[in-house]
N, C-alpha and C positions, 0 to 999 in steps of 0.2 A: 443485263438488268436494265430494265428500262426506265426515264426520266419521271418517273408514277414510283416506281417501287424505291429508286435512290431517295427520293423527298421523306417516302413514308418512315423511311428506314432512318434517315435526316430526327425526323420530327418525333420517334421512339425513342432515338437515343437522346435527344433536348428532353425529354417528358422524363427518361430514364436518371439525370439528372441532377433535372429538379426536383424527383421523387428522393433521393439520397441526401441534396440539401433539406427538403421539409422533414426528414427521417433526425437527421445532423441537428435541426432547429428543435424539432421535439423533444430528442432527447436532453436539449439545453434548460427548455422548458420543464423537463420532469425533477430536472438535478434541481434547479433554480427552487420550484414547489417543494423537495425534500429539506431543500436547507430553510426556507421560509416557516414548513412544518415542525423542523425540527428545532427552530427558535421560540416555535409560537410552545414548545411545550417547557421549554425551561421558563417556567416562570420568573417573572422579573419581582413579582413582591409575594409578601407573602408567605406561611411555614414552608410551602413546595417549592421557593424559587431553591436554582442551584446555585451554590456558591462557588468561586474558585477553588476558596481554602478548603474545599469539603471535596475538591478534586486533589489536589494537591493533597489530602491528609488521606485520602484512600488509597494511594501507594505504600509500599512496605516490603520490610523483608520476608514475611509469611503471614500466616493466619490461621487462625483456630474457628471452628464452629462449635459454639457451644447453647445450651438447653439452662438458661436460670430459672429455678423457680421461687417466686418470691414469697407466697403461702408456706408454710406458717410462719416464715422469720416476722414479716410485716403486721401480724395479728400483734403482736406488744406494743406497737405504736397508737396511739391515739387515732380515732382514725379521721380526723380530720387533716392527719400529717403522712396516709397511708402513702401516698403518691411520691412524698419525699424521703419518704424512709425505704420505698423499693428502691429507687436511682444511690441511695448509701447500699444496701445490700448487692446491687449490683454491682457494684464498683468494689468491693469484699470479695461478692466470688470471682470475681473474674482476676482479681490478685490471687485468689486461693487455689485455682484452675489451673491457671499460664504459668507456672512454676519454671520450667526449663521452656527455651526457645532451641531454633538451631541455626544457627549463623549460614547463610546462604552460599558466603565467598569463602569458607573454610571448612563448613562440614562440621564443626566441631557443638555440641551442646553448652550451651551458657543458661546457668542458674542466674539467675530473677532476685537481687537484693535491694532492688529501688526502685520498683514500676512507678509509673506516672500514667495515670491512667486518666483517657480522656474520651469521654462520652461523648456521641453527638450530638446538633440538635432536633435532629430527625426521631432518634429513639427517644429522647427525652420527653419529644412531643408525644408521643405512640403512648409510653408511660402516663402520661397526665391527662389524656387525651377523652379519659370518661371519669376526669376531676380529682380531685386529692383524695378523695375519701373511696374510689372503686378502682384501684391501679390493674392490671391483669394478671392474670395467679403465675404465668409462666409466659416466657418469650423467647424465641432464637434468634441469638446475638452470633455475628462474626467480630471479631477479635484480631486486629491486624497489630503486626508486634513491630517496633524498627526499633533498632538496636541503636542505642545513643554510644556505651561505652561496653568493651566485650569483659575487660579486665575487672571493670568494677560492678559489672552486674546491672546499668544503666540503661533500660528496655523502658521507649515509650508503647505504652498499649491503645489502642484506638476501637472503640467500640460500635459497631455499626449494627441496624437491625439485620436481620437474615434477610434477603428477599431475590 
């Protein structure tokens, strides 16, 4: 090999790399862009920012999907109170619904004698969202259940939109 071809071969593999670090930087660059994109969409004010507690309360021992609909229970409300009286009937069926759960570390079914049930404030917004007086006739809810007491029937229910 002659002292033309050792340099060139020299100067390939220098190019070779530097092409692996610029490759190496880039991809630093795209992670960096993801996590900056992925900050910029959790909003920080506002009904869409995310909240911890709304991370944190979306864990559970299971979940149900369920189909409320709120026509015609909401027709006997006034309807300047339609919007508050759907979020009472949802919170109705969905005690009426989740009747039995099943215990994830035993397998075993536990009946439902003291739900506590807790709305977020995502659906609540979606509910009121075209004012008190026009709520939406029907919506799919998920239903996360966590079991507070097995003996006494103690199941918090957590209600989230479908999506």
């Amino acid at each position: 090999m002659s002292e033309e071809e050792a340099e060139h071969v020299e100067k390939v593999e220098e190019t070779m790399e530097e092409g692996e670090k610029v490759e190496e930087i880039e991809e630093v660059k795209e992670e960096k862009i993801e996590e900056i994109t992925e900050e910029r969409r959790i909003k920080k004010r506002g009904p869409g920012k995310k909240l911890k507690i709304m991370e944190e309360k979306m864990q559970g021992d299971g979940e149900r999907l369920l189909t409320v609909r709120f026509y015609p229970r909401i027709l006997s409300a006034p309807k300047w109170k339609r919007a508050k009286k759907a979020v009472k009937v949802l919170r109705e069926l969905v005690i009426k619904y989740v009747k039995n759960v099943e215990d994830p570390r035993s397998g075993q079914k536990i009946r439902i004698k003291r739900p506590v049930v807790w709305i977020s404030p995502k659906l609540n917004e979606v509910i009121w969202s075209r004012g008190a007086k026009n709520p939406p006739r029907r919506m799919r809810v998920r239903v996360l259940y966590k079991i507070q007491d097995a003996e006494r029937g103690e199941v918090e229910l957590r209600v989230f939109p479908a999506m």
